[in-house]
C-alpha positions in Angstrom: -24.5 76.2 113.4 -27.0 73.3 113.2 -23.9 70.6 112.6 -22.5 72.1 115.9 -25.5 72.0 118.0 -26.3 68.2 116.4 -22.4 67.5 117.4 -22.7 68.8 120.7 -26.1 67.0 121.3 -25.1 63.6 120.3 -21.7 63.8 122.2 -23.8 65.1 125.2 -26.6 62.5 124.9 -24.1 59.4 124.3 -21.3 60.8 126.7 -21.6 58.2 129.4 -21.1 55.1 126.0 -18.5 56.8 124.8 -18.5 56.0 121.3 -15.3 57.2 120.1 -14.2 60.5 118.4 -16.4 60.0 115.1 -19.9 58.8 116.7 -21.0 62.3 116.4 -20.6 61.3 112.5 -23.4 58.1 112.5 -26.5 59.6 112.9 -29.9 57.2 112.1 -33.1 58.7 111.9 -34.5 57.7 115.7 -30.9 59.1 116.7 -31.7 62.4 114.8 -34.8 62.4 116.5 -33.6 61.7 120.3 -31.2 64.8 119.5 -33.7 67.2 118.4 -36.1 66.0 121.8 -32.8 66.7 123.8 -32.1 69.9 122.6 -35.5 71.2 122.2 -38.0 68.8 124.4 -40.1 68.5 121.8 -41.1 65.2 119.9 -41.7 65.1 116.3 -42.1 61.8 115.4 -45.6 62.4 114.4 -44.1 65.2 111.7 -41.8 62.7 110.7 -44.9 59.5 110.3 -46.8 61.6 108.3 -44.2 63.9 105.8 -41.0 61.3 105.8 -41.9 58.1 106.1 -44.9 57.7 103.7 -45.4 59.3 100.3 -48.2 61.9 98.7 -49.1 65.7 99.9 -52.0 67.3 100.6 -54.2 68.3 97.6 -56.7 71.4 98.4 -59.6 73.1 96.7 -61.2 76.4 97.7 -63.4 78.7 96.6 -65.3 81.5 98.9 -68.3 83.7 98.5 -68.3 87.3 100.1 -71.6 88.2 102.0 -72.7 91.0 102.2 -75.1 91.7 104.5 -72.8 90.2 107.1 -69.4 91.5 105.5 -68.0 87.6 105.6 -66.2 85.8 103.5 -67.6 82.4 103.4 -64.4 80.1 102.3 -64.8 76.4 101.2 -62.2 74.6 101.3 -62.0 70.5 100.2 -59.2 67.7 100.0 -59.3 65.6 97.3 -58.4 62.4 98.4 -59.1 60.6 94.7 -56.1 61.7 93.2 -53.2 60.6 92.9 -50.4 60.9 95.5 -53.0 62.2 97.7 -52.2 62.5 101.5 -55.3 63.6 104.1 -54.4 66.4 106.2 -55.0 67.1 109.4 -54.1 70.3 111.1 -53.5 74.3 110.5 -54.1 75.7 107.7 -53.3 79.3 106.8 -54.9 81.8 104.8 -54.1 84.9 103.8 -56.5 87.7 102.5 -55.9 91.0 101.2 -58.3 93.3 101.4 -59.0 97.3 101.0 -57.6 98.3 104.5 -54.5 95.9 104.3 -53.6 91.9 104.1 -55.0 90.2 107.0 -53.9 86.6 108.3 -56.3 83.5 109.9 -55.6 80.1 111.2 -58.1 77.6 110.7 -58.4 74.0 111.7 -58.3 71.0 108.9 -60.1 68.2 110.5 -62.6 67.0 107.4 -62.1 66.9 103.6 -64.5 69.0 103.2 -64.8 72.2 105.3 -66.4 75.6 105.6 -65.2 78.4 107.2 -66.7 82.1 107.7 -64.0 85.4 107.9 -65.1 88.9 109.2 -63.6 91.2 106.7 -61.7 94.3 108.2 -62.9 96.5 105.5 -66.0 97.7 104.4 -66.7 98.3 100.8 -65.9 101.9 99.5 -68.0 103.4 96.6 -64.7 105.3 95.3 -63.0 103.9 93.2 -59.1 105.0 93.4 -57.7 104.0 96.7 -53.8 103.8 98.0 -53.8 100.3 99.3 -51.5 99.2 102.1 -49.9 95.5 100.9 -48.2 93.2 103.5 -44.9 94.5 102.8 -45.9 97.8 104.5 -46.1 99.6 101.0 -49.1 101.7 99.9 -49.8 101.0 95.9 -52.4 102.8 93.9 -55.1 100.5 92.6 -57.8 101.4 90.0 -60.4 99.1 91.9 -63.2 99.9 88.8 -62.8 96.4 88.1 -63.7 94.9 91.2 -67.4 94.0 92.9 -68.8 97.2 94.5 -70.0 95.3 97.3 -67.0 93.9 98.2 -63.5 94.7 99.9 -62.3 91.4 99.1 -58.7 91.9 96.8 -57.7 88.5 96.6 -57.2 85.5 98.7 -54.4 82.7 99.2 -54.2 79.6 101.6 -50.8 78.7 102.5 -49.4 81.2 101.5 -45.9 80.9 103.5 -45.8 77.1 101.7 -45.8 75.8 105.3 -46.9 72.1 103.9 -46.5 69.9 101.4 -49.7 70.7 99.5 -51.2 71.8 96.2 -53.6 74.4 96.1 -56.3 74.8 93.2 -57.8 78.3 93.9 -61.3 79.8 92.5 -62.2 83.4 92.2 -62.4 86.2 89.5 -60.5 86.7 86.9 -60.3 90.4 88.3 -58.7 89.3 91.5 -56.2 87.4 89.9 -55.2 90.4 87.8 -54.7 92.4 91.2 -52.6 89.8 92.6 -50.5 89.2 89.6 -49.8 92.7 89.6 -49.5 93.5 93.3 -48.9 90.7 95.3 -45.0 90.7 95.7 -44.4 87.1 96.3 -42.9 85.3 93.1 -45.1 82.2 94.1 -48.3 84.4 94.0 -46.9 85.9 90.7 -46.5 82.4 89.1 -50.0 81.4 90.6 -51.8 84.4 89.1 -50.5 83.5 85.4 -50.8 80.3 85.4 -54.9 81.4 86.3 -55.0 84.1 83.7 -54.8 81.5 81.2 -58.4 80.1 81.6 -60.0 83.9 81.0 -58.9 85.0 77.3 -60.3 88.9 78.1 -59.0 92.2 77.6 -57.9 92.6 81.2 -56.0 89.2 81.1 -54.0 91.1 78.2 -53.1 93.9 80.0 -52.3 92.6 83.1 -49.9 90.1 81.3 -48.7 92.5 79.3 -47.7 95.5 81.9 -46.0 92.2 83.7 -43.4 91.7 80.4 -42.8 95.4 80.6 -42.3 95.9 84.7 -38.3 96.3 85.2 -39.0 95.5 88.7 -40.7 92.3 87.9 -38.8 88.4 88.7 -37.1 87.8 85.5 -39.1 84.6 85.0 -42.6 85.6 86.0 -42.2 87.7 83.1 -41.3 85.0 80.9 -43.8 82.9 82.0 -46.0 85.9 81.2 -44.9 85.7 77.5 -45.9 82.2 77.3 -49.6 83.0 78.9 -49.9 85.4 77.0 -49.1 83.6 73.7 -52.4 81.2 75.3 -54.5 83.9 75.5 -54.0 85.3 72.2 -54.9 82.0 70.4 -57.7 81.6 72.1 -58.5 85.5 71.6 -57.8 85.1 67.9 -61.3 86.2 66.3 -61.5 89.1 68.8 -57.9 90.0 68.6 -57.1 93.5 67.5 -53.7 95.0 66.7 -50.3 93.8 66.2 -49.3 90.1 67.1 -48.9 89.6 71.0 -45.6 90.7 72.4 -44.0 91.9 68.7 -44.6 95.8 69.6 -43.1 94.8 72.7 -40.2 93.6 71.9 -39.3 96.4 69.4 -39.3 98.6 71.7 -37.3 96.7 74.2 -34.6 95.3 71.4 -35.4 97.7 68.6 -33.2 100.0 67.0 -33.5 103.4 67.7 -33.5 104.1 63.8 -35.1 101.5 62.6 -37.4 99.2 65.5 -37.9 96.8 62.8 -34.4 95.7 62.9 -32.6 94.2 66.7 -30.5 96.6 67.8 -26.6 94.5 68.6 -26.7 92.0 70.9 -26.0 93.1 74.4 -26.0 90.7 77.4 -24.6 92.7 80.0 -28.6 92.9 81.2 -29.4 89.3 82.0 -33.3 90.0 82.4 -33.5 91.7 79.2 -31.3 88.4 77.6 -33.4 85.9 79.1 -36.4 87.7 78.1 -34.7 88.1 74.4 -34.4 84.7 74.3 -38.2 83.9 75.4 -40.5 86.5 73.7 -39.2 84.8 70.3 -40.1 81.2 71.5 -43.5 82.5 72.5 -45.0 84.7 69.5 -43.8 81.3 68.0 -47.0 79.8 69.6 -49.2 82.1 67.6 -51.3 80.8 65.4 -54.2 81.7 63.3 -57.9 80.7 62.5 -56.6 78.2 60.2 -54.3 76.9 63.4 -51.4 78.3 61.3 -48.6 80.6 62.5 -48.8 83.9 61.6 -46.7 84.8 58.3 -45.7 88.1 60.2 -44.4 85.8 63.5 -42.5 83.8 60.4 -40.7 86.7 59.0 -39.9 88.2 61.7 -38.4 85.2 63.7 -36.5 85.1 59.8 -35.3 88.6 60.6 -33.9 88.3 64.0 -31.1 85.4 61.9 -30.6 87.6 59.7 -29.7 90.8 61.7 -28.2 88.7 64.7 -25.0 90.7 65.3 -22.6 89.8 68.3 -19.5 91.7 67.0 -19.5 94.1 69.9 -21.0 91.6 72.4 -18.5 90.1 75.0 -20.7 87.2 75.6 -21.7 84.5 73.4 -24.7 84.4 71.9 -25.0 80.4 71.1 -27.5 80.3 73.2 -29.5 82.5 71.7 -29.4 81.3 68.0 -30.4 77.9 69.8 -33.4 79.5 70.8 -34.0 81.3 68.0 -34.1 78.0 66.4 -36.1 76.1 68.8 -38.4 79.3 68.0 -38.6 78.3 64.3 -39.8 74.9 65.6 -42.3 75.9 67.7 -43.7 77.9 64.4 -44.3 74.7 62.3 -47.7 73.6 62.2 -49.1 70.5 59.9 -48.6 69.9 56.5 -51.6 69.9 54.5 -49.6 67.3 52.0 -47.3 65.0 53.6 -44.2 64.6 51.8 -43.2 61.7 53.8 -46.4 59.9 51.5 -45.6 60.6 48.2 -43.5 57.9 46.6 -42.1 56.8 43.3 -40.4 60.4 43.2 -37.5 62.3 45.1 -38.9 65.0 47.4 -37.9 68.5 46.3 -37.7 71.7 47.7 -40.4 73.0 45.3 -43.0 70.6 47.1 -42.6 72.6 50.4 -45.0 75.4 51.2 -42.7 79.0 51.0 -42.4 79.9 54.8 -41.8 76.2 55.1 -39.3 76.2 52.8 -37.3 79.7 54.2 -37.5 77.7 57.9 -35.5 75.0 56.6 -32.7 76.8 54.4 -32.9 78.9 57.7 -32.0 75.8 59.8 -29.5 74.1 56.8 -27.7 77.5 56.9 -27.1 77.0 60.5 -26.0 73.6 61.2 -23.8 74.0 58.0 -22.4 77.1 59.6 -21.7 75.3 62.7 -19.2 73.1 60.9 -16.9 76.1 59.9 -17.3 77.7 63.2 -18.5 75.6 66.0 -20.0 77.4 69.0 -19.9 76.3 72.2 -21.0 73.1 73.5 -22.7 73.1 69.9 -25.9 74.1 70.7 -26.8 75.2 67.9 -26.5 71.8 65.6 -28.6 70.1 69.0 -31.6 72.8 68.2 -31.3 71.8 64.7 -31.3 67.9 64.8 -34.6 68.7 67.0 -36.1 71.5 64.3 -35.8 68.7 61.5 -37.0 65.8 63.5 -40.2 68.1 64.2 -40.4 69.2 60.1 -40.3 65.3 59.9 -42.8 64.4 62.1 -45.2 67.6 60.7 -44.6 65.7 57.4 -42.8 68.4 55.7 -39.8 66.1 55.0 -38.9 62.8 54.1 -39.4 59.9 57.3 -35.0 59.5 56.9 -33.3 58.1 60.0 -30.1 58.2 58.3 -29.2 61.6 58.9 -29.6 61.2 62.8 -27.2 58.1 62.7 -24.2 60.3 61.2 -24.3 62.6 64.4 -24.3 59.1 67.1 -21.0 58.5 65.4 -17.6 58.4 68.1 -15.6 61.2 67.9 -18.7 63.5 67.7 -19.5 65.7 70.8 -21.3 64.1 73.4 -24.5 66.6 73.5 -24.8 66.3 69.8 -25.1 62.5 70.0 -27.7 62.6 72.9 -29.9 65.0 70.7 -29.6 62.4 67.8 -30.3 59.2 70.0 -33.2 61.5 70.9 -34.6 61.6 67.7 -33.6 57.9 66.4 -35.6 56.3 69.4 -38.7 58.4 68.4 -38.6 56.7 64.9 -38.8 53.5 66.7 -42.8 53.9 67.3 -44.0 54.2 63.2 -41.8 51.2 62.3 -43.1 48.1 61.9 -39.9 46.4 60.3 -38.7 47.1 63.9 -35.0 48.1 62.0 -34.5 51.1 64.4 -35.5 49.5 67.3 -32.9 46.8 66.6 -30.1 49.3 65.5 -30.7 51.2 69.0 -30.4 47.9 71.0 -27.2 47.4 69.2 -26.0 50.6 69.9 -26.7 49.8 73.6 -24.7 47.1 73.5 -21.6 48.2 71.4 -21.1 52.1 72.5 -18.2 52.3 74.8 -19.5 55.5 76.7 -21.8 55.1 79.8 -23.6 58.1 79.9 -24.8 57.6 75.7 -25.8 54.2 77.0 -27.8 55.0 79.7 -29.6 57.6 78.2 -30.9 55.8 74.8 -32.6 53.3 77.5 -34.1 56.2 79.4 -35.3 57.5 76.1 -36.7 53.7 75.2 -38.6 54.0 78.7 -40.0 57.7 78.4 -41.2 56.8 74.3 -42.0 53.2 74.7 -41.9 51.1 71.3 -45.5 49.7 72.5 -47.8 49.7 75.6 -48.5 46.8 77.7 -51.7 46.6 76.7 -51.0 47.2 72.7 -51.0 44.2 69.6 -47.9 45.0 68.6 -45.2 43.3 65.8 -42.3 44.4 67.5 -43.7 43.0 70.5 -41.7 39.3 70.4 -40.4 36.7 72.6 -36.8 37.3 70.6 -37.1 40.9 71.8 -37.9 39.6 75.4 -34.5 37.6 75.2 -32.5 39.8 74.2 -33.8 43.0 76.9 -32.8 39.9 79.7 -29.1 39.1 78.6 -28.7 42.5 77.8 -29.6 43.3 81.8 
């Protein structure tokens, strides 16, 4: 509809030129313009000065105070004009309160960076402490409100909430109010804002309220995800108060338990995509555990070691490559620090006996699998990409031997393309701790000899995004031979 009534209102406003058949087709930006003020009468070339033709968005700050005597909501809202990509704005902004007696919409005027503005609440603070509470969506919900301020109807509060403007938005209030809108507030955007709030207050409440999200059927697929991840925060920074099980493990038994035994996963069944995205994720999560020590939990290590070793997909008409891969990328995301680096000791071959026990189950774990994917390759081989990763990271943890070797078998031609981006990956970040500068000259040469474009162009985006050196660095591999060669190669 909007290419018709463009066509139509270029033909009409260049009809007495008479362009040709395809004019319609070359449209500029001050042509675009002159359409919509034909069409419409209205000129938005200021829109377009401030949003299109120069960079940044609008950076906000709030915070409010409820008072009581007067039943206002005093609301402070500031620009921060000091950071980076930051764009003053002048105009409407919207905000968007929800309170005991419903959610309740203002307009307010954005003339300053810093300004303060006073709302006359709709409700009055109840004593009682159950109440059916009408949302925007025209729902009623039951709320237990024994968490909330006594002297205040005040739910929660959101500016912008329609994402009118380019903008980001760092909101202040309770942790309790968060909670509410986490769980409440049916916009996905809220949802996401909420969690990502919850993990600055480690509490009790911040545990439930993330954990009722994993468990709500009805909830976006990933807000619940992102839940697991919060969650995982929380929990470390909980860990001397912590009580019970490991985050999320009770949950996910009884989601992808077996009936018989919960301890084991029940088959794989993908036909639920929520509950295999979330299969995928609660693993990668509980992963992030870690103890006092800053070590992962042994029980998070043997039961990642369990979910391998009961993986069954006989019965399952989907793939599950995808789900090893994460299940690897899970083991990763276990491995914390060696206390003896293996990559120090010298004058003697590195065994297996020198590796700590879970240590030393993770790696047979992630041999068994990239051997495995050279009898039976899965698709796209995602699983031998997770573990070229997984043994760069037990590398860099100094569990295993500093050996670039190993990478450069997988950049060989004739090996698939996504395998040989994942071990370009992890030769460039060997680059940095050599001195000699060996890798960085075998990756330049690779640049210049390999015949494929894409495998090219990605080992110099890797060289840009993990510099050998900073500008500013004394550096050895930092030479005028190097500077030659970067020019004739460009």
């Amino acid at each position: 509809v909007l290419n018709k009534l463009l066509s139509l209102a270029y033909n009409a406003s260049q009809q007495p030129f008479g362009f040709g058949i395809w004019s319609n087709m070359l449209v500029s930006t001050q042509s675009f313009l002159k359409i919509i003020y034909t069409v419409t009468g209205k000129d938005i070339e200021p829109f377009i000065s401030l949003w299109v033709y120069q960079g940044g968005c609008a950076r906000f700050t709030g915070s409010f105070v409820f008072n009581r005597k007067r039943n206002v909501v005093e609301l402070d809202i500031r620009q921060d004009l000091n950071a980076p990509g930051a764009l003053k704005f002048v105009g409407t902004l919207n905000v968007t309160i929800q309170e005991l007696d419903g959610s309740f919409s203002h307009q307010f005027k954005i003339e300053e960076n810093k300004t303060k503005f006073e709302i006359t609440c709709h409700s009055k603070s109840r004593r009682n402490k159950k109440k059916r509470i009408p949302l925007m969506t025209g729902e009623e919900v039951d709320m237990d409100l024994s968490a909330m301020d006594a002297d205040s109807p005040v739910l929660w509060l959101r500016l912008d909430p329609d994402m009118h403007l380019l903008r980001t938005v760092n909101f202040e209030q309770p942790d309790y109010m968060w909670q509410y809108q986490l769980k409440f507030e049916r916009c996905i955007v809220a949802q996401f804002e909420a969690i990502e709030a919850l993990g600055r207050f480690p509490t009790a409440a911040s545990r439930l309220a993330l954990t009722d999200t994993i468990e709500n059927q009805e909830c976006y697929y990933r807000v619940r995800q992102d839940a697991c991840y919060c969650l995982a925060k929380i929990a470390n920074m909980m860990v001397g108060t912590w009580t019970g099980p490991p985050a999320m493990i009770t949950i996910f038994r009884k989601m992808f338990g077996s009936h018989s035994c919960p301890y084991i996963i029940r088959q794989n069944n993908f036909s639920n995509f929520h509950h295999y995205y979330l299969l995928k994720t609660m693993p990668q999560a509980m992963a992030r555990l870690r103890d006092i020590h800053n070590l992962c939990l042994p029980e998070i290590t043997k039961f990642l070691l369990d979910l391998f070793k009961y993986n069954d997909n006989s019965h399952n008409k989907w793939s599950d490559n995808y789900f090893r891969a994460a299940l690897v990328e899970a083991l990763s995301a276990s491995i914390t620090p060696a206390v003896t680096n293996v990559s120090l000791i010298t004058g003697q071959v590195v065994t297996a006996d020198m590796l700590s026990a879970d240590i030393k189950l993770v790696v047979e774990e992630v041999v068994r699998c990239l051997n495995l994917e050279k009898l039976m390759p899965c698709y796209k081989y995602t699983v031998t990409v997770s573990c070229l990763y997984t043994i760069r990271t037990l590398q860099k943890l100094g569990h295993l031997p500093n050996e670039s070797d190993f990478f450069k078998d997988y950049t060989q031609p004739g090996i698939f393309r996504d395998v040989r981006v994942a071990a370009i990956t992890c030769l460039v970040d060997f680059i940095r701790g050599d001195i000699t500068g060996g890798h960085l000259q075998w990756t330049l040469d690779f640049i210049d000899k390999e015949h494929d474009p894409y495998l090219r162009h990605h080992a110099v985006t890797c060289l840009t995004q993990n510099p050998p050196f900073r500008p500013s660095e004394r550096s050895p591999l930092n030479t005028q031979s190097l500077v030659e060669r970067l020019w004739d190669m460009m």
